[in-house]
Structures are given as structure tokens and as C-alpha cells.
C-alpha positions in Angstrom: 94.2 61.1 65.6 95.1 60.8 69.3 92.8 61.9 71.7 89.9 61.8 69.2 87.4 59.6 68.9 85.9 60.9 65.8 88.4 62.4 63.4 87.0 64.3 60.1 89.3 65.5 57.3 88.9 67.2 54.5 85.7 65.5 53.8 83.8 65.6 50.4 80.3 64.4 49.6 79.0 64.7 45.9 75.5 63.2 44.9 75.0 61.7 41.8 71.5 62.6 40.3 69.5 62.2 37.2 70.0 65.9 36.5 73.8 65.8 37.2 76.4 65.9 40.0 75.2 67.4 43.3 77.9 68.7 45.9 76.6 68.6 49.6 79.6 69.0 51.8 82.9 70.4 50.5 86.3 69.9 52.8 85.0 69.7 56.2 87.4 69.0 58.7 86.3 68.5 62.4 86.9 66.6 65.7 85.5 65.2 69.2 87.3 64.2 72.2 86.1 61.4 74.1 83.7 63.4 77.0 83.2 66.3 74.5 80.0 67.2 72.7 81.1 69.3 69.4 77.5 70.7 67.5 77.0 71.2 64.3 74.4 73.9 63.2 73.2 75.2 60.4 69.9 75.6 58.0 68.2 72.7 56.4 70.3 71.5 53.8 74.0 72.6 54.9 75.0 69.4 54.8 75.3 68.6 58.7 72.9 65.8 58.3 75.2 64.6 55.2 78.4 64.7 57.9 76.7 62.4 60.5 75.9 59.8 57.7 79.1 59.7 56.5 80.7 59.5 59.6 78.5 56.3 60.3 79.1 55.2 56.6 75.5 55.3 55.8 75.6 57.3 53.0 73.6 56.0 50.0 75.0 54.3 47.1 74.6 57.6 44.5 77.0 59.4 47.1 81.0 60.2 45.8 83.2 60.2 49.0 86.5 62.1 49.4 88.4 62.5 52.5 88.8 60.6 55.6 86.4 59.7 58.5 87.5 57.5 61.2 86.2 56.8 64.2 88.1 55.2 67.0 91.2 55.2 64.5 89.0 52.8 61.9 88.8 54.6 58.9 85.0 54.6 57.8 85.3 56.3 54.0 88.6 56.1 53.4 90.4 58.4 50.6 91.3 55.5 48.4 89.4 52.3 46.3 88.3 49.8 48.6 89.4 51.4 51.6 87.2 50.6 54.5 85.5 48.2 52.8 87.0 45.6 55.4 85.6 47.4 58.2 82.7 45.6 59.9 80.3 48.3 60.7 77.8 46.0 61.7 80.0 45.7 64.4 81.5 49.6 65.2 78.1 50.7 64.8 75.5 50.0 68.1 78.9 48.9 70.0 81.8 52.2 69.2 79.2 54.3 67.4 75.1 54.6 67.4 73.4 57.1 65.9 69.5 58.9 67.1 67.9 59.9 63.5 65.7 62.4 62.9 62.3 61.3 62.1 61.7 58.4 64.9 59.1 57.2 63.2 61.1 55.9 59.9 64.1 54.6 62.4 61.5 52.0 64.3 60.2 48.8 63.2 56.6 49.0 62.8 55.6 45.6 63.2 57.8 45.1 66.3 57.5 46.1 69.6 59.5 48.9 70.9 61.1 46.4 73.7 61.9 44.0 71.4 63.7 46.4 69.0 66.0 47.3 72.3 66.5 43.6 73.0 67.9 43.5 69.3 70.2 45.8 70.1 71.5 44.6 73.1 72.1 40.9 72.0 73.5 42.3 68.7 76.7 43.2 70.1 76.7 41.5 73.8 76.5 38.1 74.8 73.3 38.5 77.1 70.1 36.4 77.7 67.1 37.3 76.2 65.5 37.9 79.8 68.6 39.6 81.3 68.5 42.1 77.7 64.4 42.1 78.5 65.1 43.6 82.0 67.6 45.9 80.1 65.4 47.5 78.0 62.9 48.5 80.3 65.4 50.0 82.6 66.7 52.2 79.2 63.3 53.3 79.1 62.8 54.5 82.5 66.2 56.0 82.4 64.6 58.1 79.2 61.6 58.9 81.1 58.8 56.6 79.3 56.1 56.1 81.9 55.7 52.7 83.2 58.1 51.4 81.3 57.3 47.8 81.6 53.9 47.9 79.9 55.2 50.5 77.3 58.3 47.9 76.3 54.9 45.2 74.8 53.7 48.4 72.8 54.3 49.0 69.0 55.7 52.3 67.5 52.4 53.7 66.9 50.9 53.1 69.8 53.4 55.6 71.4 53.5 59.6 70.8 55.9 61.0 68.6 57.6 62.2 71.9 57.6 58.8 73.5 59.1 57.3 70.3 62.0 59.6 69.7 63.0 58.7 73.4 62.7 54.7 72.3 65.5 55.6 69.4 67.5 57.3 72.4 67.4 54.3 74.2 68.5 52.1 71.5 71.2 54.7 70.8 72.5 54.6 74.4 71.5 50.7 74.9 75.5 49.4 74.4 77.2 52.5 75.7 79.4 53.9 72.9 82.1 55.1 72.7 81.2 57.9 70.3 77.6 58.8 69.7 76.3 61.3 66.6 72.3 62.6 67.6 70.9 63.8 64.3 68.2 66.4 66.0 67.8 63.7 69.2 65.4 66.9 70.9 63.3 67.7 67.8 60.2 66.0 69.1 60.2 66.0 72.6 58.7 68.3 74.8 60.9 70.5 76.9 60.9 68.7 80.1 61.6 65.7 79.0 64.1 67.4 76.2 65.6 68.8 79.6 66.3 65.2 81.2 67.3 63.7 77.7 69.5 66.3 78.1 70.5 65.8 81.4 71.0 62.1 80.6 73.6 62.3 77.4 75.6 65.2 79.7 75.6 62.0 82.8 77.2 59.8 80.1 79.1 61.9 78.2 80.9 62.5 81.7 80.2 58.8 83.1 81.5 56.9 80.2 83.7 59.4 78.1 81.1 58.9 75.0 82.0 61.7 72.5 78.8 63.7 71.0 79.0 65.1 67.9 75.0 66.6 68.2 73.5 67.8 65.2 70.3 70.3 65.6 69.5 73.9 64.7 67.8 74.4 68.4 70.2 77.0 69.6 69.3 76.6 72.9 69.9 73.0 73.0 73.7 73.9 71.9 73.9 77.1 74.5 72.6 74.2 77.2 74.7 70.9 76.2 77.8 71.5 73.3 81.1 72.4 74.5 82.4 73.6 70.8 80.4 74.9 67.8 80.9 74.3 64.2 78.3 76.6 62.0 77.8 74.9 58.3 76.8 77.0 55.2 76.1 75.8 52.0 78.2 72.5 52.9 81.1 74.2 54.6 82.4 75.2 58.0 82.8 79.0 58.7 83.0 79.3 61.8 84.1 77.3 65.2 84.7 77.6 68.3 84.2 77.3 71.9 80.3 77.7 73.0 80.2 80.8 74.7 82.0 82.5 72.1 80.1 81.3 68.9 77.2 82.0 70.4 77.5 85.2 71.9 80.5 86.6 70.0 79.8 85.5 66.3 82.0 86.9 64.0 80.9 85.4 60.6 78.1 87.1 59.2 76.1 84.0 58.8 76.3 82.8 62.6 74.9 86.5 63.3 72.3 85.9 61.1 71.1 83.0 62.7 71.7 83.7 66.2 69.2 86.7 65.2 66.3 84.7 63.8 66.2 82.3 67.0 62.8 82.9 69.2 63.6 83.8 72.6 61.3 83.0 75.3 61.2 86.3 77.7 60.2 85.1 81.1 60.3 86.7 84.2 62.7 84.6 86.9 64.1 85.4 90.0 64.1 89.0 88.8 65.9 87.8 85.9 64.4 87.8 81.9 65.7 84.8 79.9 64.9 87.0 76.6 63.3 89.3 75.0 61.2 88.2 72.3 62.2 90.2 69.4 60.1 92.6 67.2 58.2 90.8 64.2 55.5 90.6 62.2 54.3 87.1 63.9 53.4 89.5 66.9 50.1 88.1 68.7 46.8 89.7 68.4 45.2 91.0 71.3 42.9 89.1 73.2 39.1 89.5 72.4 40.2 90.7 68.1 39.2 87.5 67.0 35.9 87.2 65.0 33.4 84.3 64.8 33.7 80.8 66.5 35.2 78.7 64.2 35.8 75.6 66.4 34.8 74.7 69.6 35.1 71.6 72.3 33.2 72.1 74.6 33.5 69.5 77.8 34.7 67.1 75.3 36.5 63.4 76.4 38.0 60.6 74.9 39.0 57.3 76.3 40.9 54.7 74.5 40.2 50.9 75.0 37.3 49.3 77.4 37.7 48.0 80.9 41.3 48.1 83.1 43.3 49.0 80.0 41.1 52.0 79.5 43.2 55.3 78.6 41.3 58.6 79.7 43.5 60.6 76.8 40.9 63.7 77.5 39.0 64.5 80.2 36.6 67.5 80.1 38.5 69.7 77.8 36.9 72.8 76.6 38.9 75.0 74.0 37.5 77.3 71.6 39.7 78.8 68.2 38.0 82.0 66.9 38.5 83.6 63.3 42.0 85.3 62.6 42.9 83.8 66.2 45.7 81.5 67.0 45.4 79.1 70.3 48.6 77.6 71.5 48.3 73.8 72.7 50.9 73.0 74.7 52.2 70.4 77.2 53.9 67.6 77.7 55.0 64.5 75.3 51.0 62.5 76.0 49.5 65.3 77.3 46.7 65.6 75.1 47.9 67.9 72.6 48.0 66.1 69.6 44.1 64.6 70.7 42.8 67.7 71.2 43.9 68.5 67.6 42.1 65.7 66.1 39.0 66.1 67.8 38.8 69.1 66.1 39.3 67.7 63.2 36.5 65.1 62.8 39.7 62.6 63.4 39.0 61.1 67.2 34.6 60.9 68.2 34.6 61.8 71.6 33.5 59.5 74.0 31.6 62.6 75.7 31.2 66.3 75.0 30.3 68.1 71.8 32.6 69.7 68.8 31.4 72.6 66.6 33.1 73.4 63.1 31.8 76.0 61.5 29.2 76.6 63.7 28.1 72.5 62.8 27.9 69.5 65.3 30.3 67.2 63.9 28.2 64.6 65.5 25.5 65.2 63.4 27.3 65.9 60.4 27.6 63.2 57.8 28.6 62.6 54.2 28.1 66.5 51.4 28.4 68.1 54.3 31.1 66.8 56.3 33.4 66.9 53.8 32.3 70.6 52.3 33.5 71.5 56.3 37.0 69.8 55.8 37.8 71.4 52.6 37.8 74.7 54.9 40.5 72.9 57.1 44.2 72.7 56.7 46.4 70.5 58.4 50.2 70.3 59.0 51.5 67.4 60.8 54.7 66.6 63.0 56.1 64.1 60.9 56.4 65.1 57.1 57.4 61.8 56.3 54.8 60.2 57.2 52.5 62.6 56.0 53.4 63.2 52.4 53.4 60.0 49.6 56.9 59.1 48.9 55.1 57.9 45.3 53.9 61.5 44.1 56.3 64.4 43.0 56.3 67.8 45.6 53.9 69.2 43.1 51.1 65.9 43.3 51.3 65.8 47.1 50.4 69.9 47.1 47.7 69.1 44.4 45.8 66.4 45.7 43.7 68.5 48.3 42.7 70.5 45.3 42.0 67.2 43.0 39.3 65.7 46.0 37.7 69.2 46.9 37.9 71.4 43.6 37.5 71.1 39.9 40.1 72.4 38.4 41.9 71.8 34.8 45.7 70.3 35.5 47.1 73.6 34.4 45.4 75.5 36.9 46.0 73.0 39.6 49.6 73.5 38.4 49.2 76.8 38.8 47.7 77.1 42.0 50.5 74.7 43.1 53.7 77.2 42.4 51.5 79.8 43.7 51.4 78.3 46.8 55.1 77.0 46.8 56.1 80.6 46.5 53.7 81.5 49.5 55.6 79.2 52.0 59.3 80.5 50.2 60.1 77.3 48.4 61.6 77.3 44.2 59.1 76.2 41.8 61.5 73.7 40.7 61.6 71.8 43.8 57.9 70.8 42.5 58.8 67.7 40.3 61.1 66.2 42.9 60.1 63.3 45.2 59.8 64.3 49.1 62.8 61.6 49.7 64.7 64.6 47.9 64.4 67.4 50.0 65.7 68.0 53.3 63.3 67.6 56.5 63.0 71.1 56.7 61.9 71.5 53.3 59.6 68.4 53.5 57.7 70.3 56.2 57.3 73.4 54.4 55.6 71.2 51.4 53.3 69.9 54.4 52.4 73.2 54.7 52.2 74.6 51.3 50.0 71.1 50.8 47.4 72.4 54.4 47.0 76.2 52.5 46.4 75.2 48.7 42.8 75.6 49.5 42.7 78.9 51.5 41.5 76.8 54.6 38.6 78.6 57.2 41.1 76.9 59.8 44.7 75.5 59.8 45.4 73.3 62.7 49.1 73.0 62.8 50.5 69.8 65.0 54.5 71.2 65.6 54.4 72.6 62.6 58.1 74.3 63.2 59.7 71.3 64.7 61.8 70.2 62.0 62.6 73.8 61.0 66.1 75.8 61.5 65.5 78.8 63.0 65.5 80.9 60.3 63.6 78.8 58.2 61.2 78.2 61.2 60.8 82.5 61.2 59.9 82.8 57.5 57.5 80.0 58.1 55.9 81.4 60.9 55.7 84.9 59.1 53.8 83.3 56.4 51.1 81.7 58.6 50.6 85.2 60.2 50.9 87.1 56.7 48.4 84.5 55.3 46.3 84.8 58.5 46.1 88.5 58.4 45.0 88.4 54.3 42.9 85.7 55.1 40.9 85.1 58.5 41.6 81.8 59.3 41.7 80.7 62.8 44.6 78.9 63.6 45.1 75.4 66.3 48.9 75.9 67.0 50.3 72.4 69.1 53.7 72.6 70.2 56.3 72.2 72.9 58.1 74.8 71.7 56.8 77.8 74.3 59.1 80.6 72.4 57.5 79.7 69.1 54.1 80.2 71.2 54.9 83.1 72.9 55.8 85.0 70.1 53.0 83.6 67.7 50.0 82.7 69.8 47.4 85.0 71.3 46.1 82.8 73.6 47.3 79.7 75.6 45.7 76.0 76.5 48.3 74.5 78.7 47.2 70.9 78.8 48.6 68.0 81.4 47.1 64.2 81.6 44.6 65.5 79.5 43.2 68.0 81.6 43.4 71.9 80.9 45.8 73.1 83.7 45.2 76.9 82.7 44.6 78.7 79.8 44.4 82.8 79.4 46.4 85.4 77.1 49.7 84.0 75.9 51.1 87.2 77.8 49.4 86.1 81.3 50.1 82.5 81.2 53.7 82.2 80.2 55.1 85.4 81.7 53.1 84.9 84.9 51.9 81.0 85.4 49.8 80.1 88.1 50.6 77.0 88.3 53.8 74.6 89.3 53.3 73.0 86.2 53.5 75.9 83.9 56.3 77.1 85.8 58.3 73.9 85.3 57.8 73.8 81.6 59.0 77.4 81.4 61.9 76.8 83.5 62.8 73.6 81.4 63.4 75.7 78.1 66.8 75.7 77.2 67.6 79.5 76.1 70.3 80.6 73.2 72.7 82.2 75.6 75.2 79.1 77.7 76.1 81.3 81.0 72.0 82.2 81.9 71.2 78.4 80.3 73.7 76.9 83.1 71.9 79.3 85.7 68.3 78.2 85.0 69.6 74.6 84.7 71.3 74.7 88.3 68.2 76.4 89.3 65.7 73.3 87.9 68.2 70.4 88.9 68.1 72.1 92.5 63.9 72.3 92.3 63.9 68.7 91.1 66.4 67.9 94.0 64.2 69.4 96.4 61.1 67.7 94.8 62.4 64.1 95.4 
């Protein structure tokens, strides 16, 4: 145990289930050194996500524990009856160990504001005043780059982008300094500049404070740009670690190879230098000007939020058009517009000015048959699967119920249609009767799709579709949009702050900032040759799968930004 602060041995987790014993992590042995980031990796459902909750001791009551997991020499499992079960973890946990979940939007409060969740967690484990914990947690949410953080502290959860809320839950995390701290995917939903300066901020206190990281994610580039040792899980084992640089770009088990093979890389041309080279695949984009028929169109369209001095401008003249068997990237920055821009185009969000054409129809003018006849020819695929599937319907209801509002079908042949479309998107039929709180994110997120194609949709509009993906997983995915593009015509809205997924999958490119289009041209143009220092900044800010360029580029951006200030 000396010189860890998290200690892992020969850890066992079985579920028990109606349908029998489940085993999710089999002898796992691992450990972190105060200062040292160790990452886990491996495809949804390995079991990393099963480590980090045991380490914590949050494991859920139909979960068999064997093994030892201490942290800070307190033994968290235990490998006996009633061992542990003096251990305060109110205490260790917040104070020696916090955790940054997954899905931000299940780990806030959302009838409190964001400030006063922070404020919790200060006076939780500190003796501090309420105002002195008040000026506390607005400083935590500068330090993670919320904008004006005094104003954003009074605002609730879902007044704040999914961005903006994954850096609350870091700021909570960080709020008491730990000694040890275990970010379950902290980066999934956070745009890469500010993923770059989240970061940029755990690597400060990792080094500041000694705070141990064991970092969970399947963002290789995130592990090439912040983990000093590697441990790649498979099927609820380890097999393989090591140092960075030599998982990453000396694999030896077959399985690392295989993974390191499916990542995206984005290929941009720096300094004379190329950070990748997209490789070859069937999720290729079509050439500019292929596209068919206008499918949807905003034209000069803006939306403002509120009335008066509190008035938020979220759009502001923004004209994008999305042809048939097209795909348009939206990208940007966490409250850039993206995810606005997407909804406007879905009937979601009026805009205050401008006009939308679906189908060649003014949504404006379109009401009741007719609306809805143009949104059973649209498809949609959120960011957060939790949120957007109902924990009280079975896999196969949640894919079904598109089909129960919009077609009449028997039971059988919505059944049917349902495994159909299950197989489309690479999932087993027999995930179908299983809740959503049964499946790991990744395969949540794949229902969400299977759920936005079950009616063969005109378009498919596609809010960071791949963000809670592995990278192999997030390949296959992406090879069945462009499989089921190519059979079938749709156009495609494609939001993400991922810029390798869009590079290799987008045709063209809306590069949105304070709600404004910055530029917009061929995927090829934009992101290999920007013309803006905006573009360039986002490009420069993606983290690539490869640690000795990652700490080039990053001494090259923290040397820009140095310049800049």
C-alpha cells in the first residue's frame, strides 16, 4: 500500500439479476500514486465504469464484491463480512475521494441551483460560512471556464448546456481538493477547448496538490494528452498496461491494436506537421454539390431567450441549409448555438426572426395533419440517452413508440420492425426486453438511435450522437448512419465537438461561435485550411491519440494562449 493512494487487488464484481448471476469485472488489480493519472480504457461494458464505483463503494445493492479496494489505506470493499462497513464514506468521499460521473445531467440536483449544489459540498466536509463557500463556488466555476460565473452560480441545471453542466460536476469534484479523484468520462461532453483547459486544470492539480487520477474514458486522445500509465479492460479484465507512450504506440495485445485502429484521427496541417491521417472507411464524405433536394433550410433565422436586460441573443442571423443524402457538421463551442440550431430545425425553438423550411414547408405556417406528417420524416438522437429514453419502458417500447404515434401497425410487426432495426445499429435482439438502466451508456445511445431510424426518417438530426461511444463502437455507429444514408437519402444535421468524427463523416461544415456562423465551406476547406483564429484554435485544441505530437501541439496552444493574455 505505500506510496498509493488508491490500491486495487484482485477485485471481483458479480451482479445478481432476475435471469441469474452476471460477472462484470474478474481479478483486477491496479494502482495510483499520489500526482499520477492511471486510465482505464476499454469498450462500453468492460467493466471500467464498474471499477470506479467500487472503488468509491457505490456499487448497488445486487452487486457481490470480492477483493480489496482501499483508498488512502481505508479499505472500501473489504474481502471479508462486514468489512468496511465502519468506514464513513460520507466522509472519504468529497474530502479524500470525489468522483465526476458520466451523464451530468443525472449527477445534478434539478430543483437546485448549480451554486448552491457547490456550497453543499463545500460546507459538507469544511467548517466554512455560507458566504465565504458562496464566494467559493463561483471562483470553482471560473476556474472551470463557465462564463460569468456569478450570474451562472443563481441558474438551475437546465438552464445550462450540457457542456456547461459537466463542468459544474467538475467543480464539485475538485471543490474540497482530494486527495484521490476517479473522472468517469469527465471530457465526454465538453467541447474541445474547454475539454483542453479542463484538462489543463486536473494536470495543475494533479501536480499542485498530489491528487491521484484514476481517469476513465475511451477518448484516446484524452489519454495520449493527460494519463501517465494505461490499463486496457476487455470483457472485465486487464490485458494490458503500461506506461503511455508505450500502450499507445507500441500495443502488444491484440485487443489494444484493435482499438487504437478504430480511433478517428483528425489530419490537420500544422506547422508543416499532420496530426493524422484520417483513415480509409466507408463513412468517407460525399463531395460537395452530390446532395439532392433541400430538405431543411434556415434561412437568416434568430432566436433570443427572455425580454429586456436579461435577453439572451442564442442565434443571430444564421443561415444553414441540409440537402438530401448530405450530412452538415455543426460545430462549436459548449453555448455556441449548436444544439439551437438543431432544434430550430426541428419545429422545437420558433425563431424570433428568420424563416425554417422542412420539406420544402414553412414551419411557421404549418400546423396540426400536417406538422406532424413532416416530423414522422424526422429522426432525432440526443446527447444525453438518459434523459431521452423512459426508464419505465423495456429497450424494445422506447424503439416502438415512434412507430405507435406515426404508423398503424399490429404489435407483431412493431416487434418486428423493432429487432430489425436493433440489428441495423449492431445491438442483440435480446437486449430488447431489458430496461435502459440495464445497459451501458454506450449501448443506451445506440437504442437512441435505433429509436430516431425505426421510421426510415427524410432527415436524422443527430445532437453528439457519438459522444458516449468507445471508439470502436462510435465507428460501427457511424458506418451505419452512412450505410443507412447511402440505402436511403436522408439528409443528415450532425452537432458535435468532436472535429475528427466530422472530418471523417461530414461533407460540409457550419462552424458556429456566440451564435453567429464564423465560416462554413467543404469539411476538407474548413478544417484542413481555416480562415479564421477561431477555427484554428478549435483545431489546435484536439487532443490526438499519439502522447509525443499531443505534448507538441499542447506546448504550442499553452504558448498562443500565453501570448494572447
Amino acid at each position: 500500500m505505500t506510496g498509493s493512494i488508491l490500491d486495487v487487488a484482485d477485485l471481483g464484481v458479480t451482479f445478481r439479476t432476475e435471469t441469474g448471476e452476471v460477472p462484470a469485472v474478474r481479478g483486477v488489480s491496479l494502482t495510483v500514486a499520489p500526482g499520477e493519472t492511471l486510465a482505464l480504457v476499454g469498450e462500453s461494458g468492460s467493466g471500467k465504469s464498474t471499477v470506479a464505483l467500487a472503488a468509491m463503494g457505490l456499487l448497488p445493492g445486487n452487486a457481490r464484491v470480492t477483493g480489496r479496494a482501499a483508498i488512502g489505506g481505508t479499505d472500501i470493499v473489504g474481502a471479508g463480512p462486514g468489512a468496511g462497513a465502519a468506514v464513513d464514506l460520507s466522509t472519504l468521499r468529497g474530502r479524500t475521494a470525489s468522483m465526476v460521473f458520466q451523464e451530468p445531467a443525472t449527477a445534478l440536483d434539478p430543483l437546485t441551483r448549480v451554486g448552491a449544489q457547490i456550497v453543499e459540498v463545500i460546507r459538507n466536509h469544511r467548517s466554512v460560512s455560507r458566504s465565504a463557500a458562496r464566494q467559493e463556488a463561483v471562483e470553482l466555476l471560473r476556474r472551470v471556464g463557465i462564463p460569468d460565473p456569478a450570474q451562472r452560480a443563481t441558474a438551475y441545471p437546465f438552464q445550462l448546456s450540457g457542456g456547461q453542466r459537466q463542468r459544474v460536476v467538475i467543480a464539485m469534484a475538485i471543490a474540497n481538493n482530494p486527495s484521490l479523484l476517479i473522472a468517469d468520462e469527465p471530457t465526454t461532453a465538453l467541447d474541445v477547448t474547454v475539454q483542453a483547459e479542463i484538462l489543463d486544470l486536473l494536470r495543475d492539480l494533479a501536480a499542485d496538490t498530489g491528487t491521484g487520477v484514476l481517469l476513465v474514458t475511451h477518448n484516446m486522445g484524452v489519454v495520449a494528452d493527460f494519463a501517465d500509465r494505461v490499463a486496457v479492460m476487455l470483457s472485465g479484465e486487464i490485458v494490458e498496461t503500461g506506461p503511455v507512450e508505450q500502450v499507445l504506440l507500441r500495443p502488444e495485445h491484440e485487443y489494444t491494436q484493435r482499438l487504437l485502429a478504430a480511433v478517428p484521427r483528425l489530419a490537420v496541417a500544422e506547422q508543416g506537421e499532420t496530426a493524422g491521417t484520417p483513415p480509409a472507411a466507408s463513412t468517407e464524405p460525399a463531395a460537395e454539390g452530390s446532395a439532392g433536394e433541400s430538405v431543411v433550410q434556415l434561412r437568416d433565422v434568430s432566436v433570443v431567450f427572455g425580454r429586456g436586460g436579461r435577453a439572451v441573443r442564442a442565434l443571430d442571423r444564421v443561415s444553414i441549409e441540409v440537402r438530401a443524402g448530405e450530412t452538415v457538421g455543426l460545430v462549436g463551442e459548449s453555448g455556441s448555438g449548436k444544439s439551437t440550431a438543431a432544434r430550430v430545425a426541428l419545429g422545437l425553438i420558433a425563431p424570433s426572426a428568420g424563416t425554417v423550411s422542412l420539406f420544402g414547408a414553412d414551419l411557421r405556417r404549418t400546423r396540426g395533419r400536417s406538422r406532424r406528417r413532416l416530423r414522422a420524416g424526422i429522426g432525432v438522437v440526443l446527447q444525453d440517452p438518459v434523459a431521452s429514453l423512459d426508464a419505465r419502458m423495456s429497450v424494445a417500447e422506447c424503439v416502438a413508440e415512434p412507430l405507435r404515434v406515426h404508423r398503424s401497425m399490429s404489435g407483431r410487426q412493431r416487434r418486428s420492425r423493432v429487432e430489425e432495426v436493433l440489428d441495423r445499429v449492431r445491438l442483440p435482439r435480446a437486449l430488447a426486453d431489458r430496461a435502459p438502466r440495464e445497459l451501458s451508456g454506450g449501448q443506451r445511445q445506440r437504442v437512441s438511435l435505433a429509436r430516431a431510424l425505426v421510421l426510415d426518417p427524410r432527415l436524422l438530426v443527430a445532437d453528439e450522437p457519438t459522444s458516449a461511444l468507445d471508439v470502436s463502437v462510435q465507428q460501427s455507429v457511424l458506418e451505419v448512419i452512412a450505410e443507412l444514408q447511402a440505402e436511403l437519402g436522408f439528409a443528415c444535421l450532425f452537432v458535435s465537438h468532436d472535429l475528427a468524427v466530422v472530418q471523417r463523416f461530414a461533407a460540409r461544415v457550419v462552424v458556429l461561435r456566440a451564435g453567429r456562423i464564423e465560416e462554413q465551406g467543404s469539411t476538407g476547406r474548413t478544417l484542413l485550411h481555416p480562415e479564421t483564429d477561431y477555427t484554428r484554435r478549435l483545431l489546435a485544441a484536439v487532443p490526438v491519440p499519439d502522447p509525443a505530437v499531443q505534448r507538441r501541439r499542447r506546448a504550442a496552444r499553452q504558448a498562443v494562449a500565453g501570448a494572447g493574455a
